[in-house]
Structure formats: structure tokens, C-alpha cells
C-alpha positions as CSV (number, residue, x, y, z in Angstrom):
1,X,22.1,-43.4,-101.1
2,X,21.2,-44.9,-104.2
3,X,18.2,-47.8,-104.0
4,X,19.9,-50.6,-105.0
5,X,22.0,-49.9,-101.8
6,X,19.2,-49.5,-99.4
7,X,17.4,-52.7,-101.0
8,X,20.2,-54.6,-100.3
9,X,20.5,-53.6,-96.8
10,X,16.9,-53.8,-96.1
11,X,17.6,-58.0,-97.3
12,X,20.8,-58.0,-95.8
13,X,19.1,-57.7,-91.9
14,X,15.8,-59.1,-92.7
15,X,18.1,-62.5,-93.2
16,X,20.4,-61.3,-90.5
17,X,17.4,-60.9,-88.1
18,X,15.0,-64.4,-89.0
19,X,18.8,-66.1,-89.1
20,X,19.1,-64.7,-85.0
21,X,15.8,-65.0,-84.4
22,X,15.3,-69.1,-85.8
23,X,18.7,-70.0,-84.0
24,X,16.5,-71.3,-81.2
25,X,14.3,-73.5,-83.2
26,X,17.3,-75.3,-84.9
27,X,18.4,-76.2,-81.7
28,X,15.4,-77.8,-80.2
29,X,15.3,-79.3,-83.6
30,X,18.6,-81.0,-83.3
31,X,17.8,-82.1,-79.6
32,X,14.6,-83.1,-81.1
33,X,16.8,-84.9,-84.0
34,X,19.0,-86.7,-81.5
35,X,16.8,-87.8,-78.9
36,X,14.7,-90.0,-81.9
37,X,17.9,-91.1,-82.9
38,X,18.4,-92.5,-79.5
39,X,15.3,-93.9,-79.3
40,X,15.5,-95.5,-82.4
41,X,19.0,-96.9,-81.6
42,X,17.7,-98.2,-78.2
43,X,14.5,-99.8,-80.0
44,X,16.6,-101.8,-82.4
45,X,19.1,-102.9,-79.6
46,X,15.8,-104.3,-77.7
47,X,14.3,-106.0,-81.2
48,X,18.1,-107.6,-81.6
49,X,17.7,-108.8,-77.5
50,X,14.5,-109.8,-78.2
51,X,15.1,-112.2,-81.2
52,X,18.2,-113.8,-79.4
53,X,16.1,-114.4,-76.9
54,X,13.3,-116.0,-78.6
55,X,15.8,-118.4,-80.7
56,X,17.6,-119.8,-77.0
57,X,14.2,-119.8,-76.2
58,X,13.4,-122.2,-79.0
59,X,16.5,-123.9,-78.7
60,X,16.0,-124.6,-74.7
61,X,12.3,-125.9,-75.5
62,X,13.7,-128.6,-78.0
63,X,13.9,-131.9,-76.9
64,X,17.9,-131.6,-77.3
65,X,18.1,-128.4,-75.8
66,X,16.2,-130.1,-73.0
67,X,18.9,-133.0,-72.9
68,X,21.5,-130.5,-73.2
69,X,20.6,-128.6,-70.2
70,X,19.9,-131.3,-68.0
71,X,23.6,-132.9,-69.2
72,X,25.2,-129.1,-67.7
73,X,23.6,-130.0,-64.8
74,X,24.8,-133.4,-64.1
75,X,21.7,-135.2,-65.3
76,X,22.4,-138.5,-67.2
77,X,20.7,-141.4,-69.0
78,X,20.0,-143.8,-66.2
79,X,21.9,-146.7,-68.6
80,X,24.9,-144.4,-68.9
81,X,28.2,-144.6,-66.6
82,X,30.0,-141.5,-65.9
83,X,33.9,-141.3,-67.2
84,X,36.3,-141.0,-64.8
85,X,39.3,-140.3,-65.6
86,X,42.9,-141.6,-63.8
């Protein structure tokens, strides 16, 4: 055979053999990949909860939110008359 044959070859299953022999690691990178992508998605879902719940936090603690609330529960003003309606 003539060298240029055998060189090519010899780098034909040298990448044939690191491409077999990596296939392993690019999956547990991928897993790796997708389980921080998970996380990440998760950890923004819980910052997006968390700030919705810090502003009805704030808007319970207000003096109307206070009034509000107590006006779903059936409190009222002691000078005010509840509607009825016929």
C-alpha cells in the first residue's frame, strides 16, 4: 500500500476509536446539561412565586389591603348599613 493510504487509515480509526470511546462523556454531559437546565427553570419559577408573593404581601399589609380583607370577611364600618336588596 502506498503511505498516504495507510496515513489515512491510521486517522481514520484513531477518530473512529476517541469518537466510540467519548460517546459516554457526551451523554453524562447532556444529562449534566439538562438537569441545570431544570434547575435553573425551577429556580426562576420560585424567584417569580416569591415576588408575587412579597407584592400581596405588601398589598395585604396596607392599610387598604387591611380594609379590603376585613370587607371579604363581612367586617364593616360601625356607621355603615348593610344593602339589602328586595
Amino acid at each position: 500500500m502506498k503511505r498516504p493510504v495507510i496515513i489515512a487509515l491510521t486517522i481514520t480509526c484513531a477518530i473512529t476509536t476517541g469518537l466510540l470511546l467519548s460517546k459516554s462523556s457526551w451523554e453524562t454531559l447532556q444529562t449534566q446539561r439538562q438537569a441545570y437546565n431544570d434547575k435553573i427553570q425551577a429556580s426562576r419559577k420560585i424567584e417569580t412565586d416569591r415576588a408575587e408573593l412579597l407584592k400581596k404581601t405588601a398589598q395585604l399589609d396596607s392599610p387598604y389591603g387591611k380594609e379590603q380583607r376585613a370587607r371579604e370577611l363581612g367586617y364593616r364600618k360601625p356607621y355603615e348599613k348593610p344593602l339589602t336588596l328586595d
